[in-house]
VMD Tcl script that draws the C-alpha trace (Angstrom):
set ca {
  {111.54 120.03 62.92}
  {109.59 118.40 65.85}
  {111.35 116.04 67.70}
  {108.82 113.85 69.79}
  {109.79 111.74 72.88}
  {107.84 108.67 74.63}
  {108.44 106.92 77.52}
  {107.03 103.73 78.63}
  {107.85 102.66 81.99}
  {108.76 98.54 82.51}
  {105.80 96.43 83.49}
  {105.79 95.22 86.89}
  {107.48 92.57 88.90}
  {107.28 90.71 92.05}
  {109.94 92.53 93.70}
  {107.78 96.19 92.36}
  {104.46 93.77 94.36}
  {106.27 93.41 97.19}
  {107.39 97.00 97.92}
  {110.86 95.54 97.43}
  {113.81 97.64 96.10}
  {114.73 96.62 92.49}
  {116.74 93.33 92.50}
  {116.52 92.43 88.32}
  {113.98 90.21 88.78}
  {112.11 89.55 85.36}
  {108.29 90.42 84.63}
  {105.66 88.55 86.96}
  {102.21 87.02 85.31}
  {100.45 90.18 86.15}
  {103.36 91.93 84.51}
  {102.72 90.24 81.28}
  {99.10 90.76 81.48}
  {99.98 94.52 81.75}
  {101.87 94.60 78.74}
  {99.36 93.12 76.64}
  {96.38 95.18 77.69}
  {98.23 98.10 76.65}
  {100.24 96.68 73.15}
  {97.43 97.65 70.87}
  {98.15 101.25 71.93}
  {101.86 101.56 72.08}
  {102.33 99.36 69.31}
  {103.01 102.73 67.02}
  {105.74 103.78 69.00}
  {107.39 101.07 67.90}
  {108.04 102.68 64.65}
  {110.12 105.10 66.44}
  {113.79 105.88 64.98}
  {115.23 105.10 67.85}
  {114.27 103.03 70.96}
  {116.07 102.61 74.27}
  {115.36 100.68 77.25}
  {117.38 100.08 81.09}
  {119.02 96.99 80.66}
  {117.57 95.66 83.38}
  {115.06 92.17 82.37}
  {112.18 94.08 83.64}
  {112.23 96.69 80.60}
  {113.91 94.83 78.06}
  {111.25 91.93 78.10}
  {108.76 94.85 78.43}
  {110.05 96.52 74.87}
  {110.33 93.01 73.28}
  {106.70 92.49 74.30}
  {105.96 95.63 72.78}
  {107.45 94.65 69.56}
  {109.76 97.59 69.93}
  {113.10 95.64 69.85}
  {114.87 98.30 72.29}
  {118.44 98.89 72.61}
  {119.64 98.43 76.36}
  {121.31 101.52 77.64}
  {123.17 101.75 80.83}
  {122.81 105.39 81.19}
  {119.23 104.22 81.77}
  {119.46 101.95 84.25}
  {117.92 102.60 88.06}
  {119.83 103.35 90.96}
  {122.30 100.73 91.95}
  {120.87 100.18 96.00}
  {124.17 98.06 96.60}
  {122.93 96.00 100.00}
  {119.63 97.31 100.17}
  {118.87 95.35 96.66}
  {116.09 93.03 97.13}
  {114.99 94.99 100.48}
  {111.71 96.38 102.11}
  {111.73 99.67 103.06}
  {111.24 98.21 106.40}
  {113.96 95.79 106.31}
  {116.87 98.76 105.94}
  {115.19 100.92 108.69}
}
mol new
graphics top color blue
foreach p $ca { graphics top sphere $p radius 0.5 }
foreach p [lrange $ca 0 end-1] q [lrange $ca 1 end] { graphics top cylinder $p $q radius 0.2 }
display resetview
């Protein structure tokens, strides 16, 4: 039996623009753009048994774009950055 795994990283938003750590915010224009340059060729995937996403906005409204209708996992989900949420690199150094 061949079991086959794919992963499709979340489309982008401002926060990912600025350099910021991850503070939930949802998918940006450009984000949307990026998921619909690159449906025609995931699209497939979407037949999958099983499909899992973060449960963050980001990569849920990234799967539902897809068409993949993914189930949000918390195992999944980045690092929590407790204060530094929302940050620069430069603004917690």
């Amino acid at each position: 039996m061949t079991l086959r795994v794919s992963l499709v990283a979340a489309a982008r938003s401002s926060s990912r623009l600025a350099e910021r750590f991850d503070d939930d915010r949802p998918l940006d224009q450009a984000g949307w753009h990026e998921v619909q340059l690159v449906a025609h060729t995931l699209v497939p995937l979407g037949a999958a048994e099983l499909r899992y996403c973060s449960p963050t906005p980001r990569s849920r409204a990234t799967g539902d774009a897809l068409g993949f209708a993914p189930m949000a996992q918390p195992a999944l989900r980045d690092w929590e950055m407790g204060r530094w949420r929302g940050l620069t690199l430069g603004e917690v150094t």
